[in-house]
Residue, then its C-alpha position, 0 to 999 in steps of 0.5 A: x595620681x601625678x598631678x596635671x601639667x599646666x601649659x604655658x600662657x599664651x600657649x596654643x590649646x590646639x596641638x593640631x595646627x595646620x601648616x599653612x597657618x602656621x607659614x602666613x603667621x610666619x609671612x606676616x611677622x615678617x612683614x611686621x619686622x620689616x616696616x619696623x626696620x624700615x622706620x628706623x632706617x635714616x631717611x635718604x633727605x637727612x643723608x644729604x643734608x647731614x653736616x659733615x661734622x657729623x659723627x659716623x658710625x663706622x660699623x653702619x653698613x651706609x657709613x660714608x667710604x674714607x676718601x681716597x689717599x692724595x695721588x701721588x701726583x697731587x703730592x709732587x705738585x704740592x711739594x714744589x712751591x710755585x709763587x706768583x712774582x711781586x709786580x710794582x709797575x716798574x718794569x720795562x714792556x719786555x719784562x711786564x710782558x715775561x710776567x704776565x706769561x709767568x702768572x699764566x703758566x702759575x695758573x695753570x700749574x695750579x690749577x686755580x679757579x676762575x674766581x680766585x685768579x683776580x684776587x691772587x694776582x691783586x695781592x702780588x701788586x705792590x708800589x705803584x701798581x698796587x695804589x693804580x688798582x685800588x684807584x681803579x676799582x674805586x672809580x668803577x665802585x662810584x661809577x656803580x659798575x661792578x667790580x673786576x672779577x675776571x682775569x681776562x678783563x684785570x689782564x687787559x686793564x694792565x697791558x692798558x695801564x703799563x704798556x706803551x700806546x704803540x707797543x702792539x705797532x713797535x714789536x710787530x715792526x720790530x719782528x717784521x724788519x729783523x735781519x741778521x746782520x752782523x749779529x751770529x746766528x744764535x742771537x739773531x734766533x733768541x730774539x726772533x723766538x721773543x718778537x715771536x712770542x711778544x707779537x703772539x703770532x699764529x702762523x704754521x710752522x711753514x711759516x714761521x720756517x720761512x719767516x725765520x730764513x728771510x732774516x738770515x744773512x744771504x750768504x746763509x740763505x744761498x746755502x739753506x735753500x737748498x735744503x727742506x727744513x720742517x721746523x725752525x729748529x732745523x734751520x737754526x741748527x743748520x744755519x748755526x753749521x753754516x756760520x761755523x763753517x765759513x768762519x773757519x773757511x774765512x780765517x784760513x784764506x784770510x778772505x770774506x766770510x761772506x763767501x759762498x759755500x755749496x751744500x757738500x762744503x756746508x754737510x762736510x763743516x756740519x759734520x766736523x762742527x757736530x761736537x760743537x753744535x751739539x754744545x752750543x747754547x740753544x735757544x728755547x723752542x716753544x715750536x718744537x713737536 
């Protein structure tokens, strides 16, 4: 007689179990694991204070995303290297002028944050203008008063320090008397766009338009108001015709240049000068749209 078969330990002795028993062991064990998982599971605090030195598991399915390639802009922007100019303080009002107008523009071509602005531009002072800002934050130091921090501030300290008292008064009156004369037209125009610029003038371009013909020769003027002009862009181009035109008439009749000459004159001498104008040495625009 074979002898009896011995079940395993831990093995049910009922052979009949219910079904629905058997599904909440199931649920339950289930619910066991879970809480298990759960617990070893990094908690959502040591994520955001894990130091970036970290290691991270690349097969976890909570590793960090890789950063995204540089964009193809950053990549221009860093492939040219824009620098801030040396600044010793002994430049002429004009030229300090241009170099605060290149620091901003440095700026905003670099984005650069406010709380660097100051500390960048420091480092650019050499000679004198370097010896008058430390000189400067010593003194607000003994004082007790904070440092400079703000550029709009360190902008306003230098145009106080290395600009005429009167300078503001001098290019306004400058701007406010100019007049062609005996200048050409091209030169009377670059240095109205520079007394424009150096005054910081907000008018439209309306008025501006009308600023720039008030300065015109009258003989030039006779001829332009004739026509309607939206940008002194316009008016410099048909001013430079007109110019060109009487010059020519001048020398063939031997007269004055001063002479006047009528709108058909002034379209025809465009026309025969257009290779000429479109040659010529134009002054930048900053209010062109």
């Amino acid at each position: 007689m074979p002898p009896k078969r011995r079940q395993p330990a831990g093995a049910p002795t009922n052979l009949h179990v219910d079904p629905r028993e058997e599904v909440n062991e199931l649920r339950r064990q289930v619910e066991i694991l879970t809480q298990r998982l759960a617990q070893l599971e990094p908690s959502q605090e040591e994520d955001e204070f894990e130091s970036d030195d970290a290691f991270q598991n690349p097969f976890h399915r909570h590793a960090r995303q890789r950063e995204p390639p540089m964009r193809n802009d950053r990549r221009w922007e860093a492939s040219i290297k824009v620098e801030i100019p040396d600044f010793s303080g002994t430049l002429k009002a004009e030229e300090f002028i241009d170099w605060l107008n290149t620091v901003e523009r440095v700026f905003e071509f670099k984005d650069a944050p406010e709380n660097k602005k100051v500390k960048w531009v420091a480092i650019k002072l050499k000679g004198r203008a370097s010896a008058w800002w430390e000189q400067l934050q010593l003194m607000r130091e003994r004082r007790g008063k904070q440092k400079i921090v703000s550029w709009d501030k360190m902008k306003k300290k230098l145009q106080e320090n290395f600009l005429p008292f009167n300078y503001t008064q001098t290019m306004f009156q400058r701007l406010q008397n100019l007049r062609k004369g005996i200048r050409s037209v091209e030169e009377y125009t670059e240095e109205f766009y520079q007394l424009v610029s150096r005054n910081d003038v907000s008018d439209s371009e309306e008025q501006l338009v009308s600023r720039y013909l008030g300065g015109l020769r009258q003989n030039i003027q006779d001829v332009l108001c004739l026509y309607t002009f939206w940008s002194v862009s316009e008016v410099y181009q048909r001013a430079l015709a007109v110019e060109k035109q009487q010059t020519r008439s001048g020398n063939r009749t031997g007269g004055s240049q001063n002479k006047f000459v009528g709108p058909k004159q002034a379209e025809d001498g465009a026309k025969s000068q257009e290779s000429d104008v479109a040659i010529s040495k134009k002054p930048t625009d900053p209010y062109l749209f």
